[in-house]
MARKERO-598789 format. One line per field, with one value per residue (C-alpha): residue in three letters; z negated, x negated, y negated. Coordinates in pm, 1 decimal. Example, Ala and Ser with C-alpha at 12.3 -4.5 7.8 and 13.67 -1.06 7.14 Angstrom:
r: ala|ser $
Z: -780.0|-714.0 $
X: -1230.0|-1367.0 $
Y: 450.0|106.0 $
This chain:
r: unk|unk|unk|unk|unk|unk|unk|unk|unk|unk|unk|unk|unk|unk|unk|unk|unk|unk|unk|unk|unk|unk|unk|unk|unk|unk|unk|unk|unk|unk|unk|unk|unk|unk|unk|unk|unk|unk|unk|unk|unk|unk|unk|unk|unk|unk|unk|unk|unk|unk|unk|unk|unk|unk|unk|unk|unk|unk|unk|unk|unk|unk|unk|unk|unk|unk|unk|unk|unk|unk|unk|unk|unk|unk|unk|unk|unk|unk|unk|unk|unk|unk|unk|unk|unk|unk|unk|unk|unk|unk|unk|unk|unk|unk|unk|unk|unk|unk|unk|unk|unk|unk|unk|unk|unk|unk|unk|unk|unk|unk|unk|unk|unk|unk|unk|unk|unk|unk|unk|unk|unk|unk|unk|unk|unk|unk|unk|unk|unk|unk|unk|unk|unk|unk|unk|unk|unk|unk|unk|unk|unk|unk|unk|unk|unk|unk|unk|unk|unk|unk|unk|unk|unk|unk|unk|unk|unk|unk|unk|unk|unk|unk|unk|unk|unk|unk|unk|unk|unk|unk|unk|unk|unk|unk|unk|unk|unk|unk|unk|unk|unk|unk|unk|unk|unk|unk|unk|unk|unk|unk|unk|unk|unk|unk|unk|unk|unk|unk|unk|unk|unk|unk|unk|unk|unk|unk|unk|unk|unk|unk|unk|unk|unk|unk|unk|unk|unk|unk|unk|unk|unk|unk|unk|unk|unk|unk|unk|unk|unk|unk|unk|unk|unk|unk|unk|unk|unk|unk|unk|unk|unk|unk|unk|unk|unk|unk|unk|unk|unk|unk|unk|unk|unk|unk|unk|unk|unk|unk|unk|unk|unk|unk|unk|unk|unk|unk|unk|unk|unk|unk|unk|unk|unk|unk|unk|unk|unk|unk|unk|unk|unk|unk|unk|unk|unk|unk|unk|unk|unk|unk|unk|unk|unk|unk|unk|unk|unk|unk|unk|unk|unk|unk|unk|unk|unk|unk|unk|unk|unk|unk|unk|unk|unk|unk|unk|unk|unk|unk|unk|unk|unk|unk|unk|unk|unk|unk|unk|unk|unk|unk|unk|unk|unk|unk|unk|unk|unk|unk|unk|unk|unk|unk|unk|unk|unk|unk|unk|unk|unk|unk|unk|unk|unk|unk|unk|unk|unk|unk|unk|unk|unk|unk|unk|unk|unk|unk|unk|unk|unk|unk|unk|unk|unk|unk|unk|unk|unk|unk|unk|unk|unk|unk|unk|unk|unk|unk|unk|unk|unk|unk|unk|unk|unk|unk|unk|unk|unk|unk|unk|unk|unk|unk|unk|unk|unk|unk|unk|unk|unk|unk|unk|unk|unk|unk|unk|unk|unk|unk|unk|unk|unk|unk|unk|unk|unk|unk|unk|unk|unk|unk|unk|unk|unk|unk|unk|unk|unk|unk|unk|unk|unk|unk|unk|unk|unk|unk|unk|unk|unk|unk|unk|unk|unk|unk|unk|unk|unk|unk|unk|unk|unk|unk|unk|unk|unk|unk|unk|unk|unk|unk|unk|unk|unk|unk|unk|unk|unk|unk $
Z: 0.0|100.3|-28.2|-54.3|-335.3|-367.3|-248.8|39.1|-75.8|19.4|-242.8|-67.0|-206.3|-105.5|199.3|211.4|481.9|584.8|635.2|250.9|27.0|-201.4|17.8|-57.6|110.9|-36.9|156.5|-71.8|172.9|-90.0|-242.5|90.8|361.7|691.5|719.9|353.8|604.2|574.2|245.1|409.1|621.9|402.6|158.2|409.2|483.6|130.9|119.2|382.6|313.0|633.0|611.7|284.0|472.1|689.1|365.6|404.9|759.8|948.7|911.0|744.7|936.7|706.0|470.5|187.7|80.0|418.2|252.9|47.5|196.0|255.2|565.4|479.6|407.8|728.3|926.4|741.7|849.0|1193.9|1208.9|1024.2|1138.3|1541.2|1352.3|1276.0|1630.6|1555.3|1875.1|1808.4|1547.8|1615.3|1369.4|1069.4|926.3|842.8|754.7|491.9|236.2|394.9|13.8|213.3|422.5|89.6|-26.7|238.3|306.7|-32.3|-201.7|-303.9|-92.8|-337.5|-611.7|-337.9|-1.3|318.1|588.7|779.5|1156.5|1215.1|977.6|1164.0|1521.4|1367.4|1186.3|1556.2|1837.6|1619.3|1339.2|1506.0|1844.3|1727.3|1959.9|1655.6|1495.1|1775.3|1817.3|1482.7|1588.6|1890.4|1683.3|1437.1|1629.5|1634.1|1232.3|1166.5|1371.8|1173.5|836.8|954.5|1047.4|761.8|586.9|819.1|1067.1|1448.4|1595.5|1926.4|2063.0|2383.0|2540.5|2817.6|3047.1|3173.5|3274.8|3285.3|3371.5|3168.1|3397.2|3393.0|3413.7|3481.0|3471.6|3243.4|3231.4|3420.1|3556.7|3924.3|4194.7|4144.2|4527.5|4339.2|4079.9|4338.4|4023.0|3847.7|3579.6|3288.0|3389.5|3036.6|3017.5|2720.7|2577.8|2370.4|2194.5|2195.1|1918.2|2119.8|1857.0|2024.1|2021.2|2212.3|2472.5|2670.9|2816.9|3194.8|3487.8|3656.3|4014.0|3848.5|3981.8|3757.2|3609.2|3626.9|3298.3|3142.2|2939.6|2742.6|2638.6|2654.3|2557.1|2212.3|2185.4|2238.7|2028.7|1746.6|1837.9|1847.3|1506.2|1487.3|1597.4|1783.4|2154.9|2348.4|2657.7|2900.0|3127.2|3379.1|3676.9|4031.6|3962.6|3765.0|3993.6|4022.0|4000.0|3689.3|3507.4|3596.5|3497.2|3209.9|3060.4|3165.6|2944.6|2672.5|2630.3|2766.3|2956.4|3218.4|3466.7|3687.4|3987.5|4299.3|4594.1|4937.7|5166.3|5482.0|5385.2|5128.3|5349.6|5517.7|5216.9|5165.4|5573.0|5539.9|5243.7|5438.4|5689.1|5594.4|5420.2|5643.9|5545.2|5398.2|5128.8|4750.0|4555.2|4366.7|4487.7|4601.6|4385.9|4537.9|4360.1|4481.6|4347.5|4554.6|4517.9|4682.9|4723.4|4808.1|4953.1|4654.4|4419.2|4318.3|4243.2|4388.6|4151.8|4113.0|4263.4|4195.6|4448.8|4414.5|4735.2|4620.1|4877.4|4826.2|5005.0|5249.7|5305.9|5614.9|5428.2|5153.5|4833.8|4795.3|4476.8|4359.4|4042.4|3974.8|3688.9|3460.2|3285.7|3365.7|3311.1|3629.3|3821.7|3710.6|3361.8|3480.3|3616.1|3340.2|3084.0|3343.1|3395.2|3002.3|3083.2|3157.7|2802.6|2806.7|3022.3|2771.3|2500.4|2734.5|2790.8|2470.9|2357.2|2575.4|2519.3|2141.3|2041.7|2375.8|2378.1|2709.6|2578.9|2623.4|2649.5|2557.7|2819.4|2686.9|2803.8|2476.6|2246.9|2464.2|2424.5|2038.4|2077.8|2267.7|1978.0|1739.2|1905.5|1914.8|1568.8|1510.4|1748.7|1566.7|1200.1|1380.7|1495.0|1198.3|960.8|1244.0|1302.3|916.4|662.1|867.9|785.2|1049.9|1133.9|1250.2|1341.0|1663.7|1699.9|1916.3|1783.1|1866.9|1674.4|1409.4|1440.7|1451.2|1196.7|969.9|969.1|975.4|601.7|455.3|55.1|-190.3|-474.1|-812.4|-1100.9|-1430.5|-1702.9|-1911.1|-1787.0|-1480.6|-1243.9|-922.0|-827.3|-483.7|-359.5|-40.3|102.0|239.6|585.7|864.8|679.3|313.6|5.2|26.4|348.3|213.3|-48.2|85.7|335.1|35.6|-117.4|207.2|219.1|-114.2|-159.7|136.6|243.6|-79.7|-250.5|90.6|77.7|-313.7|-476.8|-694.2|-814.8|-899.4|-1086.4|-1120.7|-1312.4|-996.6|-859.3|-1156.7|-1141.2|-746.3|-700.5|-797.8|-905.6|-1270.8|-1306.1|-1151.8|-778.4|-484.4|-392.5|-422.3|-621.6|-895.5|-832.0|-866.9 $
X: 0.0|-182.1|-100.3|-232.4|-336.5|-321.0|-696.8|-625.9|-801.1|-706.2|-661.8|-574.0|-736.5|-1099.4|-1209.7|-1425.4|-1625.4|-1624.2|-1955.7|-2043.5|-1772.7|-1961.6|-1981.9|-1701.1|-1575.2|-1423.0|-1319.6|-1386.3|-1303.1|-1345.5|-1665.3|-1888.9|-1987.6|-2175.6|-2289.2|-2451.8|-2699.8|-2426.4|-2536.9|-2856.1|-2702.0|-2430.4|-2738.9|-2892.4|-2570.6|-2499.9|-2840.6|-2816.3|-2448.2|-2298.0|-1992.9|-1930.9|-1894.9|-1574.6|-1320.4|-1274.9|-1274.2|-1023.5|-666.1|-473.7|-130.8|9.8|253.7|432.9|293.3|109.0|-222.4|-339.5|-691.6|-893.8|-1048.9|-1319.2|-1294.8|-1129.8|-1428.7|-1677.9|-1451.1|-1438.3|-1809.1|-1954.0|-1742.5|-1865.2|-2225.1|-2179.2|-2051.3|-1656.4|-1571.3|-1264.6|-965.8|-873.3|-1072.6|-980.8|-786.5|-1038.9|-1264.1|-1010.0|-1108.8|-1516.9|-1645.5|-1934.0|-1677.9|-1471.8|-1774.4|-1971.0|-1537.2|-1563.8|-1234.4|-938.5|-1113.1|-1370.5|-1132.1|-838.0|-869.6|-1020.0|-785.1|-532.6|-569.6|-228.1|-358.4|-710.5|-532.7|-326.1|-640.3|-774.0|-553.3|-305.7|-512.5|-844.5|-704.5|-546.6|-734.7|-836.7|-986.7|-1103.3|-1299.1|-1452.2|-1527.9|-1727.5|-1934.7|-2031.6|-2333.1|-2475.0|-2396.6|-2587.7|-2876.9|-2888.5|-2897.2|-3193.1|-3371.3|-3312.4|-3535.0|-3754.3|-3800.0|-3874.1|-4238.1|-4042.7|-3744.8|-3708.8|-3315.7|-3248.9|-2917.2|-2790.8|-2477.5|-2366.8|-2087.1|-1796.5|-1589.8|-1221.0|-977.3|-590.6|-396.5|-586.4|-582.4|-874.8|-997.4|-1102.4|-1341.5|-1715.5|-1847.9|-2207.2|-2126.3|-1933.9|-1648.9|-1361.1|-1462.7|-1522.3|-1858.1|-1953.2|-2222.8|-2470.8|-2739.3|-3050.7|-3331.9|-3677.6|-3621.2|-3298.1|-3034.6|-2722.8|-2675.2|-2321.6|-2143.9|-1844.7|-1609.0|-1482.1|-1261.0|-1434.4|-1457.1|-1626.5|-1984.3|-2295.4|-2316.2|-1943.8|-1868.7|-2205.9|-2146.6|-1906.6|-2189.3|-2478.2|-2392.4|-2320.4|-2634.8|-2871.0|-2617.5|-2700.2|-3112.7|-3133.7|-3220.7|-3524.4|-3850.5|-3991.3|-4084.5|-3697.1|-3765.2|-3477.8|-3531.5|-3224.8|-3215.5|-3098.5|-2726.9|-2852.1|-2994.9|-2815.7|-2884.6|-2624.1|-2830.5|-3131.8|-3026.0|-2867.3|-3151.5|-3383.6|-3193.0|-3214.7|-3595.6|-3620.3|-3849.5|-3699.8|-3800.3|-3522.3|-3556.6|-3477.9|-3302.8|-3517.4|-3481.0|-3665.0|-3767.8|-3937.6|-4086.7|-4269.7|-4388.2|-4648.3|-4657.7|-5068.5|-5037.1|-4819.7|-5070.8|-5170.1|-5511.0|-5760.8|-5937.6|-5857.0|-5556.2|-5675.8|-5478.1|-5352.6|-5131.0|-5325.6|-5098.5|-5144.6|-4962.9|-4898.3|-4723.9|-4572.0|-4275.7|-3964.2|-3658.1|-3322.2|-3025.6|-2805.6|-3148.2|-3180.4|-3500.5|-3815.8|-3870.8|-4176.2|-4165.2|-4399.1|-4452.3|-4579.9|-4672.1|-4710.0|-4928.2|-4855.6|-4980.4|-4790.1|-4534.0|-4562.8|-4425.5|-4526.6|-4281.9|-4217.7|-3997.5|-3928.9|-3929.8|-3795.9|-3957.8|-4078.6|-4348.0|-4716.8|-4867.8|-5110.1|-4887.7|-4962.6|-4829.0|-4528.3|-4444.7|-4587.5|-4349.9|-4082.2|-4089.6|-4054.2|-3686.1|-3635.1|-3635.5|-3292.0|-3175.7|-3321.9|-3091.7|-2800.7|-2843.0|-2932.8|-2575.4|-2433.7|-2584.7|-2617.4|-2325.5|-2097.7|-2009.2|-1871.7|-1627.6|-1346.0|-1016.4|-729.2|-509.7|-457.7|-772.9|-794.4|-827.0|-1092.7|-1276.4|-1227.9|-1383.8|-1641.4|-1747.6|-1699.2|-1995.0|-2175.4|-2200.0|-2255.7|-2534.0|-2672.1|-2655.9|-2882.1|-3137.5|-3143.1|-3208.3|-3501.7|-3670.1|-3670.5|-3623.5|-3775.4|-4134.2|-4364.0|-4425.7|-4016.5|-3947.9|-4020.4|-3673.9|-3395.9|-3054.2|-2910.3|-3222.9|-3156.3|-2800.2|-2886.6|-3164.0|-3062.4|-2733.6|-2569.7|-2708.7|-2485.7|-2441.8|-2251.9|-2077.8|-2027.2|-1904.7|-2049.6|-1860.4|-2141.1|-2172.5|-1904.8|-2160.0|-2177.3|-2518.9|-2536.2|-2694.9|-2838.5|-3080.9|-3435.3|-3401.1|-3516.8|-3510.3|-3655.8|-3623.5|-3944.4|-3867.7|-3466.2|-3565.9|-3845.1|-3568.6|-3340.1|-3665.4|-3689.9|-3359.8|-3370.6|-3697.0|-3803.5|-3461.6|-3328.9|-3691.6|-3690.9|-3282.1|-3161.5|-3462.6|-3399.2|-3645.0|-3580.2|-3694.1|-3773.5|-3474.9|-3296.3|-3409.2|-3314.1|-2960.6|-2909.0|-3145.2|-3065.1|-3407.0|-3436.5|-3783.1|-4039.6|-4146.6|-4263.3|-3989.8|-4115.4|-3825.6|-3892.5|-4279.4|-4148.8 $
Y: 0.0|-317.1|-650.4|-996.0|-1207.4|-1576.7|-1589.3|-1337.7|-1059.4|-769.1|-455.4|-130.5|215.3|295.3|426.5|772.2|888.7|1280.7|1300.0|1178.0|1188.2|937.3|681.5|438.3|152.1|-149.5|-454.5|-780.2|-1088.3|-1358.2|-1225.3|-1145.5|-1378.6|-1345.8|-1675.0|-1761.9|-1968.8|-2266.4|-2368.9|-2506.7|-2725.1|-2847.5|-2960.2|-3139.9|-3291.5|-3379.1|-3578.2|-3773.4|-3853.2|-3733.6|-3597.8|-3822.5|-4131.2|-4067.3|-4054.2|-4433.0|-4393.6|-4166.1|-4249.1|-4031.6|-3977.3|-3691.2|-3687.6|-3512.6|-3174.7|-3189.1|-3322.4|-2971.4|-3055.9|-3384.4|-3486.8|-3481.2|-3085.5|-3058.7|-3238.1|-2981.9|-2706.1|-2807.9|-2848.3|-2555.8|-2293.2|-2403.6|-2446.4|-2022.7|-1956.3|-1983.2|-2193.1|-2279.2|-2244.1|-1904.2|-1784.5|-2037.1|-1818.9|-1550.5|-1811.5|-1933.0|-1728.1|-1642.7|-1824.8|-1944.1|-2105.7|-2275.0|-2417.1|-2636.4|-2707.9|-2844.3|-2973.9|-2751.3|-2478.5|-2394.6|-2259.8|-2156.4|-2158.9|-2343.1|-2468.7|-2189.2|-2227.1|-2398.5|-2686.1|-2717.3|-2707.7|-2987.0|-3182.9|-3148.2|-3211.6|-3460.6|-3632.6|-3703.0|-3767.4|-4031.3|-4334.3|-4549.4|-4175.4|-4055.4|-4417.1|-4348.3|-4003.3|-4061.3|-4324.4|-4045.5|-3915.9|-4246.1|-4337.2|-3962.3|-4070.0|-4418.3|-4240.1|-3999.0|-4358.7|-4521.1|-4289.0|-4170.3|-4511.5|-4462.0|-4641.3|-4596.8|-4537.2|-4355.3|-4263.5|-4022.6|-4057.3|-3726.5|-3582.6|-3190.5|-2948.7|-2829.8|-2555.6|-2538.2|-2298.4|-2342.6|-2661.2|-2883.5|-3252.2|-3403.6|-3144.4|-3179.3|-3010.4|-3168.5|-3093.6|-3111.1|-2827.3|-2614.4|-2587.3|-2698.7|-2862.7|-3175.6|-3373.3|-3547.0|-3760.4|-3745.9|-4001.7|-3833.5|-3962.2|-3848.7|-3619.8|-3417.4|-3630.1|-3693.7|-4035.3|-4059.8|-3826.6|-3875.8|-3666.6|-3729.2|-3579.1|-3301.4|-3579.3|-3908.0|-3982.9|-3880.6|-4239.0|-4352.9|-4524.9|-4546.5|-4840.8|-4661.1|-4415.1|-4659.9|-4996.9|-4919.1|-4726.5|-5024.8|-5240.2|-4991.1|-5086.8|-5432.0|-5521.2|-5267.4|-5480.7|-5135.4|-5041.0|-4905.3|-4731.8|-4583.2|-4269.1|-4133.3|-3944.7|-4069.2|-4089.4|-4414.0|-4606.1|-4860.0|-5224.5|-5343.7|-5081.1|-5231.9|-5575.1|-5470.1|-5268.2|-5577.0|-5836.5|-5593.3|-5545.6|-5221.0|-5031.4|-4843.3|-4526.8|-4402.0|-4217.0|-4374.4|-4222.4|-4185.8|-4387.1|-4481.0|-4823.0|-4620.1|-4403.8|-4648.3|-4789.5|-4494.6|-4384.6|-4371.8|-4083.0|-3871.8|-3752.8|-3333.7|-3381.4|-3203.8|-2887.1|-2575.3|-2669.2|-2590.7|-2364.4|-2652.3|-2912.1|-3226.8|-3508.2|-3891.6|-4199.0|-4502.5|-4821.0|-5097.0|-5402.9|-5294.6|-5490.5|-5331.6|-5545.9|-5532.3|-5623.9|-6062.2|-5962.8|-5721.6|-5409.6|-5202.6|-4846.9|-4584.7|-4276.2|-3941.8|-3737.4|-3397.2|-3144.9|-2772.8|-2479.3|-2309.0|-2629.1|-2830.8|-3138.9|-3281.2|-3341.4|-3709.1|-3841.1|-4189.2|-4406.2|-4725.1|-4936.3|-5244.0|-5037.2|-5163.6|-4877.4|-4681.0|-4465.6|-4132.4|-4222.8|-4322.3|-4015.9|-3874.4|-4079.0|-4008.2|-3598.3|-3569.6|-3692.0|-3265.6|-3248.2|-3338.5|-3080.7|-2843.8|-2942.4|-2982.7|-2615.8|-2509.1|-2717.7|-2500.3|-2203.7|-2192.3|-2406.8|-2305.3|-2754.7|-2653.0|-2446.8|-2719.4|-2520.5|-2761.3|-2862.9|-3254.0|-3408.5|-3590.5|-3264.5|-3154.6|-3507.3|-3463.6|-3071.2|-3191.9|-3466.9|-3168.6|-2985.3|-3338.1|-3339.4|-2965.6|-3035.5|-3282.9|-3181.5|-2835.6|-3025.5|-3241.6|-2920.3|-2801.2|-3134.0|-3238.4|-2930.4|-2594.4|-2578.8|-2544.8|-2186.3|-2213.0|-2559.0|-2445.4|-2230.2|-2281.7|-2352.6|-2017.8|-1823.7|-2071.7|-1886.7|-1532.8|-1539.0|-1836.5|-1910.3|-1497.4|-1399.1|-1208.7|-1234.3|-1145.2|-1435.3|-1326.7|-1577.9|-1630.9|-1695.8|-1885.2|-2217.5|-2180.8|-2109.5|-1894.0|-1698.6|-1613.9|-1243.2|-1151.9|-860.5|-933.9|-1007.2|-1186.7|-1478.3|-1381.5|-1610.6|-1789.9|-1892.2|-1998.1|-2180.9|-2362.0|-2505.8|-2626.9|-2812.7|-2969.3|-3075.6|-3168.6|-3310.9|-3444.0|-3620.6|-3704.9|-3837.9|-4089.0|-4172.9|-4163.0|-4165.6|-3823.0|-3566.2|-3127.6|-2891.9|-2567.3|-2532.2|-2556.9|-2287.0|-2061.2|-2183.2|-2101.3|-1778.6|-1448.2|-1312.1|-1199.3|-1256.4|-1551.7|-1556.6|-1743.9|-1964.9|-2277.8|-2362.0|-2172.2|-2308.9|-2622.0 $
């Protein structure tokens, strides 16, 4: 006879297996979790004061017994459970009761349970879509990224400009045939800093060109800069370049390098360098730069334009690209500076591929532009943890390794009635406790030292770990 208690625990007799009658099998939902890895994050989170700052913010639109759970919990549900590989609600309301899952939640969750997946479908495609929330949302990634800098200042700050794909499938709003992509699709636009941060993204109908509506995206980016007294440099692709960006990023005191499309004005330009070098071609490309002042008809003013005539082996022609720019440095550091702007195609992929961001399947264009700042800020709160608490042997991990071999610990929660207190259990793994543990200091130390100023103990090691005796963990080390 199964039944459910008011946690959701289920109680049903023991299972036994044939082959050995001693093994038993219990099923505790409230007490084991998969992803114990959470609590790492939601640290981090808690000392930089992430999640903390929207209570004032969103605009709560519910009523009556409708508010069980704060936003605030909500947002940390939303986020987490796509941090652990949960896409989407469907799975809320397993995760309801996961007590990994009640705790970075936060809230009534911790001593009941976290949000059912009617109430998160409703948090997401009514609450935050609301245009003045959804406003609020879409600054978020930029308000995280302002409270990493405000402990941890930039020198420099360097923004790359890149689109991507998000396919489609049925009837859903915006969607449209992108002859580029060869799909259905979304085409969002993303803006990154130099440390693969999200600083804003915006959705878009599948059909829109590669750089329509960029001042949504970038404008309030560089209004978020202008007080810092520090080198801002731009890089984009082809699909921006256009002239208002040029202006624009000129009145602002940036630096710029954007590709330029060919053209045979251009061509002539470097005519002498695309003669076949005589001889016997090397086995490495022969690589010639050259720098001239181009003006296009729609430019006021003449622009500098640096070439690079690549010579390969075994091609006829040579491979010609160009770049667009106010920097004053020699040519081959421009398209030095400039080819670093792949980068960002690295952690558009690895968004997609670790976090699935392009998993947009709402049919209201609006929910899917409030998923996709979801996975914007799952996004970022990942790379936070891996560019400021991993230590250095694993800083070097992608997102979805950070997934598989951080994140999925499974443990086991047992209460202690001295003190109120909750230990937390886990097997040697992948990830062991030396390794755990030096992340929380990290978190701890390193961010909260530089934000609020507070010190730890050892002692806090001996109220989180489970060991019964001193070891390595340099909490307990202190």
């Amino acid at each position: 006879m199964l039944r459910e208690n008011p946690m959701g625990e289920a109680r049903m007799d023991a299972l036994r297996l044939d082959f050995d009658r001693r093994l038993k099998l219990e099923f505790h939902g409230t007490k084991v979790t998969s992803d114990a890895g959470l609590l790492a994050y939601r640290e981090l989170d808690e000392a930089l004061g992430l999640t903390s700052a929207i209570k004032s913010e969103l605009r709560d639109i519910r009523t009556g017994k409708n508010t069980q759970h704060g936003l605030a919990a909500l947002l940390r549900q939303s986020i987490y459970s796509r941090l652990a590989g949960y896409d989407d609600t469907n799975d809320a309301e397993r995760l309801a009761v996961d007590p990994a899952m009640r705790h970075v939640a936060g809230g009534r969750a911790i001593e009941r349970s976290a949000a059912s997946t009617s109430v998160m479908s409703r948090f997401e495609t009514k609450i935050l879509a609301q245009p003045e929330n959804l406003a609020f949302l879409m600054n978020m990634p930029g308000m995280w990224v302002d409270a990493v800098h405000k402990g941890k200042p930039p020198k420099q700050i360097i923004l790359d400009m890149d689109s991507s794909v998000s396919p489609t499938y049925g009837n859903q709003e915006g969607s449209a045939y992108n002859g580029y992509f060869e799909c259905t699709c979304y085409h969002p636009l993303f803006c990154f800093n130099q440390y693969g941060d999200v600083e804003r993204t915006l959705l878009r109908n599948g059909n829109v060109h590669s750089a329509d509506d960029w001042q949504s995206v970038l404008e309030p980016v560089i209004a978020r800069y202008r007080g810092y007294d520090i080198l801002r440099f731009f890089r984009g692709d082809a699909g921006f370049a256009d002239p208002h960006v040029y202006r624009y990023l000129e009145a602002e005191g940036y630096f710029y390098a954007i590709r330029f499309i060919l053209n045979q004005n251009l061509y002539r330009k470097i005519e002498h360098l695309l003669t076949r070098p005589v001889g016997r071609p090397p086995k490495k490309p022969i690589i010639l730069h050259h720098s001239f002042r181009y003006q296009a008809a729609s430019w006021e003013i003449p622009r500098r334009v640096v070439a690079k005539i690549e010579w390969h082996a075994g091609e006829l022609f040579p491979r010609v690209g160009f770049i667009v720019t106010n920097l004053r440095w020699k040519s081959s550091n421009v398209v030095r500076f400039y080819n670093k702007r792949g980068t960002a195609e690295q952690w558009i992929k690895e968004g997609k591929y670790a976090l699935k961001w392009t998993r947009l399947s709402c049919h209201d264009f609006v929910d899917n532009q409030v998923r996709l700042q979801l996975f914007a800020l799952d996004y970022n709160l990942g790379n936070f943890l891996r560019r400021l608490a991993l230590p250095k042997s694993v800083n070097t991990w992608t997102l979805r390794k950070l997934r598989e071999q951080l994140n999925k610990i499974g443990a086991t929660w047992h209460a202690e009635s001295a003190g109120n207190q909750l230990k937390l259990r886990w097997g040697y793994g992948i990830i062991g406790l030396e390794l755990y543990g030096s992340v929380l200091v990290r978190c701890i130390w390193e961010m909260s030292v530089k934000f609020t100023r507070k010190r730890i103990g050892a002692q806090t090691c001996k109220s989180m770990c489970s060991a019964d005796e001193p070891h390595s963990c340099s909490y307990w080390s202190g």
